[in-house]
N, C-alpha and C positions, 0 to 999 in steps of 0.2 A: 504494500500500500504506500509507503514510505517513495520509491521510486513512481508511483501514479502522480501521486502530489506534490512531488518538489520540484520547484521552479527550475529549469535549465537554461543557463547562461552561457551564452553565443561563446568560445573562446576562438584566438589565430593560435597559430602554431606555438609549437616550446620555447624557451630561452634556457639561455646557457641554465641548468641545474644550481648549480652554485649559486647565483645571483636572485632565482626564483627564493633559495631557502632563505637568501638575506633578508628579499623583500617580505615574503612570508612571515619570517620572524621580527622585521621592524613594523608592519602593519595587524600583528597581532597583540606583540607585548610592549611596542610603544618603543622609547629613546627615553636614555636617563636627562630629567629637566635640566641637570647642569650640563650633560656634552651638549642637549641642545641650543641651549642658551651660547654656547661657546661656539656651534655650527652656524649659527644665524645673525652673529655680531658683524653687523656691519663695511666694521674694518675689516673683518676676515673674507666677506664677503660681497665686496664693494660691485653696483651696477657697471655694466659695459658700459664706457664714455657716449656710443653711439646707439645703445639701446634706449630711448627715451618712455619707450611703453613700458618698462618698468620701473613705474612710479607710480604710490598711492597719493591717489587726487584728494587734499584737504576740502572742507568746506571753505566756503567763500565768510568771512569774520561778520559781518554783515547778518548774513542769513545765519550764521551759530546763533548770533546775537537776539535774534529776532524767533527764534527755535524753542519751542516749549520744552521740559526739563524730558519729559517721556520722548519726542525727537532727538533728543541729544544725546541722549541713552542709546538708542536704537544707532543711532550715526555712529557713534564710539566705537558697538559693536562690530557695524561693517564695516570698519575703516580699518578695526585690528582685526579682521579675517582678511580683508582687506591686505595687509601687512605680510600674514603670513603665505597667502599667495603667490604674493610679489616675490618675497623672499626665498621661497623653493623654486619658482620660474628661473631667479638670479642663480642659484648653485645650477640647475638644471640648463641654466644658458652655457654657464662657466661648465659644466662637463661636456657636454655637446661639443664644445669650439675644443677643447683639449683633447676630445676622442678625434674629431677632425686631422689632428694634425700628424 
């Protein structure tokens, strides 16, 4: 019964073994919040000078200003997922151009 009813997701082909179990094992049990914090430090992990789409867009000070406390809230939220985004897109540029070469 178990196979009638569970949902089946489309997958492509394999990857390297090795690299599945990494992912596998950091998308299950997480990253320790200090290496993270140490992964996603700015310095360590600065945008490409010519990449401009990776930037989180502030609100305009104006419109914060003018923003009820429950929008502000709300905007905070998507602005740090927002963040965190950007910032895995930035390693993930920076691996990309380094596997290129």
């Amino acid at each position: 019964m178990a196979k009638r009813f569970k949902s089946i997701e489309p997958c492509d082909t394999e990857i390297d073994s090795m690299l599945a179990e990494n992912v596998t094992e950091l998308f299950s049990n997480g990253i320790d919040e200090e290496r993270y914090n140490e992964l996603v430090k700015d310095e360590n992990n600065g945008r490409p000078a010519n990449c401009d789409g990776l930037l989180v867009t502030q609100t305009n000070q104006m419109i914060w200003e003018a923003m009820s406390p429950v929008a502000r809230s709300s905007d905070k939220k998507m602005q740090n997922i927002k963040t965190y985004v950007v910032k895995s897109a930035t390693i993930l540029t920076q691996v990309v151009e380094k596997w290129q070469k």
